[in-house]
N, C-alpha and C positions, 0 to 999 in steps of 0.2 A: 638587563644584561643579555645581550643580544647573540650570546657569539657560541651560546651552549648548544651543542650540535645534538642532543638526547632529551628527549621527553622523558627524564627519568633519568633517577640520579644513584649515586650510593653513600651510605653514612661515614665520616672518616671518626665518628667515635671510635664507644668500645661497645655498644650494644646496638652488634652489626650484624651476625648471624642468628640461626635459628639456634644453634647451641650455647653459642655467647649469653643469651638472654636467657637461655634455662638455667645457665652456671649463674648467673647472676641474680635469681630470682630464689633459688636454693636457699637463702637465710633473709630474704625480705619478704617473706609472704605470712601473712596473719588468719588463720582459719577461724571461722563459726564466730564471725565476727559482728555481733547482732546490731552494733551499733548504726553499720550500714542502714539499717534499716529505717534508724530517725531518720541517720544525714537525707534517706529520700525521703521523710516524711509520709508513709503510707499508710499512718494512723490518721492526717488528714483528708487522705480520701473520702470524699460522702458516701458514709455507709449505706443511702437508700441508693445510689446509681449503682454500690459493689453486690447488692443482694439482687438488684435487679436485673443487673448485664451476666450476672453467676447462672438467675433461673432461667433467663433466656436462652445464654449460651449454650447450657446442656440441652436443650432442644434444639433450638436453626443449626447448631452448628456441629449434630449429635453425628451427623456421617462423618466429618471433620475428623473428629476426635476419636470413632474409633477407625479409621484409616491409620490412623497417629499411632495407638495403642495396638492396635498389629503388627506395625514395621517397627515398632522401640521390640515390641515381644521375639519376634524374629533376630531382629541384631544382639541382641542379649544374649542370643545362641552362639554370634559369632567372637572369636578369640580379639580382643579390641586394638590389639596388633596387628591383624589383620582388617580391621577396618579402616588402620588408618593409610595401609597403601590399597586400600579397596579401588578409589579411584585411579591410581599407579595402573593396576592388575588390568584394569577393565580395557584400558586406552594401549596397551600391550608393553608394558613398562619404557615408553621413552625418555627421553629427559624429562623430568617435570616442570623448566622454564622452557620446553616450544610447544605446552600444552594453556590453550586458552584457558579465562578463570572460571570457565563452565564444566571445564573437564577434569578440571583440579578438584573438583568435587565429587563422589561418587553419586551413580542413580540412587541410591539409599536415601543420601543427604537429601539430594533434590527434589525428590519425594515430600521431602515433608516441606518445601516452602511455601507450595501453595495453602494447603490448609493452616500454616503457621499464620501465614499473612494477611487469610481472614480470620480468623480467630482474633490476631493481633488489632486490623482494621474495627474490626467489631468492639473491641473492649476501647479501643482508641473514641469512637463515635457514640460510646451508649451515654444515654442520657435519661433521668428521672422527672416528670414532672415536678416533685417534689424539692428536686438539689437548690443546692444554693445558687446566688447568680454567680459566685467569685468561680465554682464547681464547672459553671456550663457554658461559662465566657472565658474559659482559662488558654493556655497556648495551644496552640494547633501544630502537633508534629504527628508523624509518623514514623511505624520501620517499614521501608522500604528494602524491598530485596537487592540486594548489590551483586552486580552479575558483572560490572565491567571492570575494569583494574584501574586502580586511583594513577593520575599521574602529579607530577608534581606543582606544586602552586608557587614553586621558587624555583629560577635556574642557575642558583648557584653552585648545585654539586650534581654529579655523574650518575645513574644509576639507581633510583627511587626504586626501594625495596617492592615485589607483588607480592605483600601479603593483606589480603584480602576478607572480609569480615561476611557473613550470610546475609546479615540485615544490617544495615544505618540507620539511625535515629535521623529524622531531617522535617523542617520544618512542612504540611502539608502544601502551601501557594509553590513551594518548590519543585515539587515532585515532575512535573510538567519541563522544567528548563535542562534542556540538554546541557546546556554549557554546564552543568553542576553535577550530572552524573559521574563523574570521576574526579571529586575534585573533596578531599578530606577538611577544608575547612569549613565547608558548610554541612559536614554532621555534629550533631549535639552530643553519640555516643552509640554504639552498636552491637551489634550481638552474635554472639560464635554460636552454632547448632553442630552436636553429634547427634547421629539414631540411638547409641545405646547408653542404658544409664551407666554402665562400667565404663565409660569414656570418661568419667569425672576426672577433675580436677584437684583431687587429692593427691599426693605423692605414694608411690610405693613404699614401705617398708625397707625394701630389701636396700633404696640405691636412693632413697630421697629425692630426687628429679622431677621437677617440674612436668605433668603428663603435656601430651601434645595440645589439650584442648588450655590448658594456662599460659601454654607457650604462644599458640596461636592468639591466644588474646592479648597478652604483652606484647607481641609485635603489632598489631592492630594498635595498642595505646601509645604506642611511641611516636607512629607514624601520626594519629592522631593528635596528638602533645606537639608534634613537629609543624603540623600542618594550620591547625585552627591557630588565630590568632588570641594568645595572650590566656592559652587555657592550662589553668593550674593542674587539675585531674581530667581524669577519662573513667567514664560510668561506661560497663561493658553489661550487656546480660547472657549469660552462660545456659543452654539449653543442652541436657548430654539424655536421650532418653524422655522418657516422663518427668524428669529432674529439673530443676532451675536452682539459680545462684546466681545474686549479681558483684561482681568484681569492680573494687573502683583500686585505680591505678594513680601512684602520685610519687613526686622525684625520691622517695623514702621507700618506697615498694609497692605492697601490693595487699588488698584487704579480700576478704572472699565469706558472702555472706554462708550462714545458715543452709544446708541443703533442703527444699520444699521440694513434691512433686505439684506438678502442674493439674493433676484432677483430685486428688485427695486434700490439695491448700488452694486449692482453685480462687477461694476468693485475694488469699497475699498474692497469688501472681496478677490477679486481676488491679491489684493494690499499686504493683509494682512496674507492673506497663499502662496505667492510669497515669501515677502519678510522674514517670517520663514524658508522655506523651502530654499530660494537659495539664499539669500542676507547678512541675519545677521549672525557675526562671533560669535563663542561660548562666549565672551564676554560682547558682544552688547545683547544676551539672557541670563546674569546674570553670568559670569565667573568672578573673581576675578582678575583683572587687575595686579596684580604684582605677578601672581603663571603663569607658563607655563612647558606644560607638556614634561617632559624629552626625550630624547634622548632613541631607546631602550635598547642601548648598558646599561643604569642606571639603567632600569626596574628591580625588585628585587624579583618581580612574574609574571609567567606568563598570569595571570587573570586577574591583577591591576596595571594599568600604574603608574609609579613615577614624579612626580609633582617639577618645579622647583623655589626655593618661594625667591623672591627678597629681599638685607639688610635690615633687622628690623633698623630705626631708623638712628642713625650714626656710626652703626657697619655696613662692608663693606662685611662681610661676608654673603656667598649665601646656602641656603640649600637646602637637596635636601631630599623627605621622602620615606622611606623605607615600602613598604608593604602596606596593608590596613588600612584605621582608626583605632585605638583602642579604639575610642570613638567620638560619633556625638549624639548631643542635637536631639529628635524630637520636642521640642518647636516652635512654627511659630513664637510668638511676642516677646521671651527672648532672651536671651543670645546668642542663636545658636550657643554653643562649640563644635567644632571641636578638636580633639585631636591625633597626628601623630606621629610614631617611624620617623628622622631624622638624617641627616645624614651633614655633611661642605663639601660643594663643589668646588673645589678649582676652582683657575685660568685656569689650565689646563682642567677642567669637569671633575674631577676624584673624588671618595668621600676617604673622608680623615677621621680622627680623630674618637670617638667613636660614638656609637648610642643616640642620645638625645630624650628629647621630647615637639615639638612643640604644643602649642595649640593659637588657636584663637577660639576669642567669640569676642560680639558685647557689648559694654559696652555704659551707660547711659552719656550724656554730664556732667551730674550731679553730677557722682560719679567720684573719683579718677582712674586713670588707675592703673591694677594689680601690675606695674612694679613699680610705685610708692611705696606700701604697702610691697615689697621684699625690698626695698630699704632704709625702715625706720626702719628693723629689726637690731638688733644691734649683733651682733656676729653669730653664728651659731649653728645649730641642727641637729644632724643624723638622726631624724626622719622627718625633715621638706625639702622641697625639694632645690635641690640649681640652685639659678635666674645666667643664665648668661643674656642673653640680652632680651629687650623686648620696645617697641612704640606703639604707633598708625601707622597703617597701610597708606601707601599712595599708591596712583594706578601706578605710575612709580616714579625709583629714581629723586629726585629734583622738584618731585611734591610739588606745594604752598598749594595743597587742601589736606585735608587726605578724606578716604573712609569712607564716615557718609553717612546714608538713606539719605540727602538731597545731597549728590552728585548725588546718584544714582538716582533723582529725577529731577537731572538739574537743584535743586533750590539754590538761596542765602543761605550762611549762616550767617546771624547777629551773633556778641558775644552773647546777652543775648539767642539766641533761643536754645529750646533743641534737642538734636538730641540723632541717637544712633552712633557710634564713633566705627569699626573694631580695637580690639586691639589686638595684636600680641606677646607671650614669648617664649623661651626657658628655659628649665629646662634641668641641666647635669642629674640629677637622674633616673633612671629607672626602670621599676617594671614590678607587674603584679598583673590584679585583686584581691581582698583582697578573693574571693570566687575560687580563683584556689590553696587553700593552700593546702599540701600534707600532712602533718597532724596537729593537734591540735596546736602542741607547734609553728607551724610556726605563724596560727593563730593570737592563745594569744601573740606571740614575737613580732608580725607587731601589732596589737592593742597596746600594751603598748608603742611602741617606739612612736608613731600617737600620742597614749595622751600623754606622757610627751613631745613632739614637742606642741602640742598643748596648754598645760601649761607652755613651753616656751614664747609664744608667749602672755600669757593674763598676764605673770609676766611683759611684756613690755607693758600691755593694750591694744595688738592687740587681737579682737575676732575674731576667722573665723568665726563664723554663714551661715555656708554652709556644716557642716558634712554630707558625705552622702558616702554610698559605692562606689561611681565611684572617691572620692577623699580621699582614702582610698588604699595606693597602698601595696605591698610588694617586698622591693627591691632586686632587682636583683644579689645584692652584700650585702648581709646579716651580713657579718665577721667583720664591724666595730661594735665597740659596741654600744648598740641603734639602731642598722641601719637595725633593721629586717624588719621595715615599717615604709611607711611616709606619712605627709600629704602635697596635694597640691593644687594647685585651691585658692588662696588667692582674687579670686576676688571682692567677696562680704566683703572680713572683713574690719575690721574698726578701725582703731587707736582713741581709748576713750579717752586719755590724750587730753584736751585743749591746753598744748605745745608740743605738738610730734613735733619733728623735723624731715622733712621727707627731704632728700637732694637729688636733682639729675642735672645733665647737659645736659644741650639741645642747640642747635643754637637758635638761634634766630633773626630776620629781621623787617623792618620795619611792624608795624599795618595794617592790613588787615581786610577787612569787613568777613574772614571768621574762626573770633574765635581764635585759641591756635594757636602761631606763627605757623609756617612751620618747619619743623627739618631739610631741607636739601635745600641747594642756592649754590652757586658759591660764592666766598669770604666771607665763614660766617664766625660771633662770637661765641664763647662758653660762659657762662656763668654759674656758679654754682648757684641753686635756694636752698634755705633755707625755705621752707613753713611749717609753725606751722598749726597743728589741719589738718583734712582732712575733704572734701566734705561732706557732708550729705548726703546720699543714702535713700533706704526706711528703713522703720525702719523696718521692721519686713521680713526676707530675708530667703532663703534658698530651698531645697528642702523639699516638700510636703511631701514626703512618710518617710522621718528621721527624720521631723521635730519635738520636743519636744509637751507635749503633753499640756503644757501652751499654750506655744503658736500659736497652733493649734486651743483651746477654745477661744482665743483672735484673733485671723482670724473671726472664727465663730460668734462671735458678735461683730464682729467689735470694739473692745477695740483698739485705735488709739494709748491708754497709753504704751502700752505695750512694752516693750526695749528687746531687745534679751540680758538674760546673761553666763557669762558659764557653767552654773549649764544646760542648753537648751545643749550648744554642746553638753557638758558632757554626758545627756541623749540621742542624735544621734549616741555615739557613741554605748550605748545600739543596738539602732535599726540598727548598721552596724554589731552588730555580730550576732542578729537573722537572719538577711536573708544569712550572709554570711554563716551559718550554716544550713537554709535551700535550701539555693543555690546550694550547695555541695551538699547535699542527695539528690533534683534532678538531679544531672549533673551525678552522681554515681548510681542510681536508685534503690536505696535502697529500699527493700520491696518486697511485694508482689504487683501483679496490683494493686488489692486493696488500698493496703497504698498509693502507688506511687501517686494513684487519688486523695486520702486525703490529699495529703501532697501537692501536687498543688494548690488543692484547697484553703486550708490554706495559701500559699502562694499569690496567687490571691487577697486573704481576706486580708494581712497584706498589700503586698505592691503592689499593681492592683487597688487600687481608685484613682478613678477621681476627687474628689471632695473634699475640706477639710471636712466635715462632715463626708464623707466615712472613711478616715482614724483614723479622734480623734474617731471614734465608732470602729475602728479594734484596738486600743490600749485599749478599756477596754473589748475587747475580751479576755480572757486567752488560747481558745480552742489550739491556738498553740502550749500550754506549753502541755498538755494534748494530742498532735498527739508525741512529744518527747518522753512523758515517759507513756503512753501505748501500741503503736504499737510496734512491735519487731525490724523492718527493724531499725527505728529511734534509738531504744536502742540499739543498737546495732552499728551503725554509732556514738552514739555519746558518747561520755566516761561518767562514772560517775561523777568527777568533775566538769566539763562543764555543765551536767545535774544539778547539785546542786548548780551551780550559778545561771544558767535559774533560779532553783527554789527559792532561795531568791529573785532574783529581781521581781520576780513574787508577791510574797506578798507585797514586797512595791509597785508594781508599782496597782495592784488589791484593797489594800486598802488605799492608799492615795494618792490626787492628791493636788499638792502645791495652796495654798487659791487663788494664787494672777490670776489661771485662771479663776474665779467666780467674776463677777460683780456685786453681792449685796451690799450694806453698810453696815456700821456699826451694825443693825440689826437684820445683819447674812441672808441665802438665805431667799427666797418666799416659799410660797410651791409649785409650779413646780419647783423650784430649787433644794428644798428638795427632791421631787420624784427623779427627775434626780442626785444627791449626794448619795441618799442609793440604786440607781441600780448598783454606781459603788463599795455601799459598801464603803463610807469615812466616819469611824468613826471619824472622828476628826469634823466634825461639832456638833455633837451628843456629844460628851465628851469630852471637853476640855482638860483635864488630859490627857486621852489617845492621842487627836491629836496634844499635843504637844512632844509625844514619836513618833508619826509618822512621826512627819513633823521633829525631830531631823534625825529620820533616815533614809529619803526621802531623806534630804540635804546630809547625810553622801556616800549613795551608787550613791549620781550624783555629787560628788566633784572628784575634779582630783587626792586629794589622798585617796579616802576613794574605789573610782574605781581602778584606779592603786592596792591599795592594794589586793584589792580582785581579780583581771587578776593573779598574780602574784601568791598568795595564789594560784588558781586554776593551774595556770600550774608547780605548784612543788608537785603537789599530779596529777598529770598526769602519769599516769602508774606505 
């Protein structure tokens, strides 16, 4: 995807800021959680290499450690509020994004990397005459100090968060290859350093909050989780002071071992950066147990190894993915989609058949799997994508368990408990982002095929309620007709009917304490399932930044009532052609600097919040429409037709927003409702008469055929 004009991107989740993630982390985090300790196996360590690298170290590396033990005693003194703008203070408070990531760190911090690093190196390299050979032929990584800011290893989204980890875990033959210093999928897992041990990672009493060193590592694991391919968790180790604690991060929260210090448990940490560095297999550190990575002769770039991903389900066949992601969630506690060009790998290891495309996300035990919702669709659509196969994911064929957070957690799973559940499809269709259109007419031709696919699907009372530009493609094979674009990503939608008949086949075996039979045994049954009506998910679903501007307002006060309808899609599909419109005039650089600036920034404004607040206030922004049609660069990029849809939809969407996102009663608003109604300018509270001309015409330009029509109108007066 060529056209991304930033080395560096931004999340259009919801775990996008530095706040966002501490709010979100507030009831998933598990303290003194020993278990951690098996999952790294640190009682495997050979205890004659931990007594021996323990007696040695307190000697060679005796200056080391007490250099360490004076600057922890010293910051101990300081308020750990103020250590955390220490390196703010030093640099004379600038902004903290046009400060390098060396400066983002205080002299305190930096201080201690050097002697952490051999200390680190040292327990990495010791070795016993005595150990076993499995001990002293084991993997060879390191932590390596990370001084440079990760960029991104996909250019499908804007703005790639810097936050920045002290150490990476990375394999040693690597440490040497430039091209990999900044590059998050070739770390194994990493490690955040405070000076003082009141930096912990325990929540205050007073306010519960995530302190800045959990926060800081949650953002680390996300980007992590985003970057590596195909990696379930993220093993961080915590250094705040004399203290240690290793944190493993997974789409369910957040675990946080045991607090040890570093010379009083000297040999557990010895245990603990052993058995990272030269014991655990990439798996055992968060790899996804039924993907293993290809043969090079498969390799399909020379940058990005190709990944070999074991039968979805009770289809026997093996894939194999072609190139880099086309798309990965930065979400830490969603869905965490992954999305891959693929390929059928035969018997032979040879790749066969056309290019597919795979995705995995993590889905709720709660809600129905994707493949189900393909599967209750009744006929077909050229603008909808087409399901060949898809499961729940399990860690080897003829696994009894699938791959849910509570596997990865080594715990029971009861029927009733919830969990989140890897689930796995293929789709034949293929495309390319709906913002790499070549011109207009491609555009408008994949939007209209999207909607009438999408009012396919609500004439069978499926809603998707997930419109957003990443599920918004343009196909690759455009000559069917309809088939200029499609929509895909059916995860979140929902069959309305009370009797949907949704049909699928599965094995099935005896009852197990762990939930949804097993899909694969030795002498199974097939069985045809018949299930009416589907799971209840949440109600109110989707991505943030496309989401309808209802219900958005109904996020924002918490209206529980609130149902997503398609008039809501309808309106996402709006907000997929704003940015794919101002996507393209930055990716083409239309303008002068000047503009260039503006029009980023505008962008930023529409689709760069973090917050729902942030974004229901960027929708009754106009200023966008106004960088379109004043600047020259933009008129000029974008035709006049196009232009004067923007501008219709611009007055309905400026003067009226549909009643049903205002909480008043019968009474009609408050007056702070009132203020806030005639800022956005809704005459229809104010005259009746007129808001019932607005809100006819509100519904007409967010229906499937009153928008249809108008795409359509606009691309036959194209040129």
């Amino acid at each position: 995807m060529s056209d991304d004009p930033a080395a560096s991107r931004v999340n259009y989740g919801t775990s996008v800021s530095h706040a966002a993630v501490q709010a979100e982390l507030a009831e998933r985090v598990e303290f003194d959680d020993r278990s951690i300790l098996g999952q790294l196996e640190i009682d495997k360590v050979d205890t004659r290499i931990v007594l021996e690298c323990s007696k040695n170290l307190q000697v060679e590396s005796a200056t080391d450690i007490a250099f360490l033990k004076d600057l922890v005693r010293a910051a101990d003194q300081v308020d750990p509020r103020d250590l955390e703008y220490e390196a703010i203070a030093e640099q004379g408070y600038p902004d903290p994004k046009a400060l390098a990531p060396e400066e983002r760190k205080s002299r305190r911090e930096r201080k201690m990397y050097g002697p952490l690093e051999r200390i680190f190196s040292y327990i990495q390299a010791a070795s016993s005459p005595n150990a076993s050979e499995e001990e002293s032929e084991g993997f060879d990584r390191v932590f390596s100090r990370q001084s440079a800011a990760f960029t991104p290893d996909q250019d499908h989204t804007l703005g790639f968060p810097h936050f920045i980890p002290d150490f990476t875990l990375i394999r040693t033959p690597d440490c040497d290859k430039k091209e990999i210093w900044t590059r998050w999928c070739d770390r194994s897992g990493f490690a955040v350093i405070r000076p003082s041990s009141r930096q912990h990672p325990y929540p205050a009493l007073e306010d519960g909050l995530a302190p800045p060193i959990l926060t800081h590592a949650a953002n680390c694991a996300r980007l992590h989780l985003s970057a590596r391919p195909f990696q379930l968790f993220s093993v961080g180790l915590l250094i705040f002071g004399g203290d240690f604690c290793v944190c493993i991060f997974d789409r369910a929260g957040a675990r946080i071992s045991p607090k040890f210090n570093m010379w009083r448990d000297l040999d557990t940490f010895i245990r603990v950066v052993r058995s990272m560095t030269r014991r655990l297999t990439d798996v055992e550190l968060g790899r996804d147990p039924s993907v293993s990575q290809a043969p090079p002769d498969l390799q399909s770039s020379l940058n990005y190894p190709a990944w070999i991903i074991d039968p979805i389900g009770s289809d026997l066949r093996r894939w194999c993915t072609v190139g880099a992601p086309i798309w990965s969630s930065l979400s830490l506690f969603g869905r965490g989609t992954f999305v891959w060009y693929v390929r059928e790998l035969s018997a032979a290891g040879e790749l066969i058949g056309p290019v597919m495309i795979l995705k995995s996300a993590w889905r709720s035990s709660q809600r129905d799997p994707e493949s189900y919702i393909y599967e209750a669709v009744r006929g077909s659509h050229p603008g909808l994508a087409k399901f060949v196969v898809g499961a729940d994911v399990v860690p080897f064929p003829g696994s009894l368990e699938k791959v849910t957070t509570h596997y990865l957690r080594d715990r029971p799973l009861k029927p009733d408990d919830k969990t989140k559940i890897l689930h796995r499809i293929v789709i034949s269709t293929t495309g390319r982002p709906i913002w790499q259109y070549e011109t207009e007419e491609q555009l408008l031709d994949g939007l209209i095929s999207a909607l009438e696919a999408h009012k396919f699907l609500w004439d069978q009372k499926i809603l998707h309620r997930d419109i957003s530009a990443g599920n918004i493609l343009l196909s690759d094979y455009p000559e069917e007709v309809g088939a200029a674009g499609f929509i895909t990503d059916l995860d979140l939608a929902r069959t309305l009917e009370p009797d949907a008949e949704v049909k699928s086949t599965e094995t099935v075996h005896a009852t197990s304490e762990y939930g949804r039979y097993p899909e694969r045994l030795q002498g199974p049954m097939t069985r045809t399932l018949i299930r009416f009506g589907t799971q209840r998910g949440d109600v109110i679903t989707g991505t943030l930044q496309f989401m309808s501007r209802r219900l958005l307002h109904s996020m924002c006060i918490q209206d529980t009532s609130a149902v997503p309808t398609a008039a809501d899609d309808v309106e996402s599909f709006f907000w997929v052609l704003v940015y794919a419109l101002m996507r393209k005039m930055i990716a083409t650089e239309v303008g002068t600097t000047g503009e260039k600036i503006k029009l980023m920034d505008q962008f930023r404004s529409y689709f760069g919040g973090t917050s729902v607040a942030e974004i229901l206030a960027s929708r009754t922004n106009t200023s966008f429409y106004d960088v379109v049609f004043v600047l020259d660069g933009c008129r000029q990029a974008v035709s006049y037709p196009v232009r004067s849809l923007l501008f219709e939809y611009r007055g309905v969407i400026a003067t009226y927003i549909p009643p049903r996102s205002f909480p008043w009663g019968p009474d009609g608003p408050g007056e702070s409702d009132q203020m806030f109604v005639e800022h956005l300018g809704n005459k229809a509270t104010r005259d009746p008469n007129h808001g019932k001309a607005l809100a006819e015409t509100h519904d007409l330009f967010f229906s499937h055929e009153g928008m249809i029509k108008l795409l359509k109108e606009t691309r036959r007066h194209l040129y």
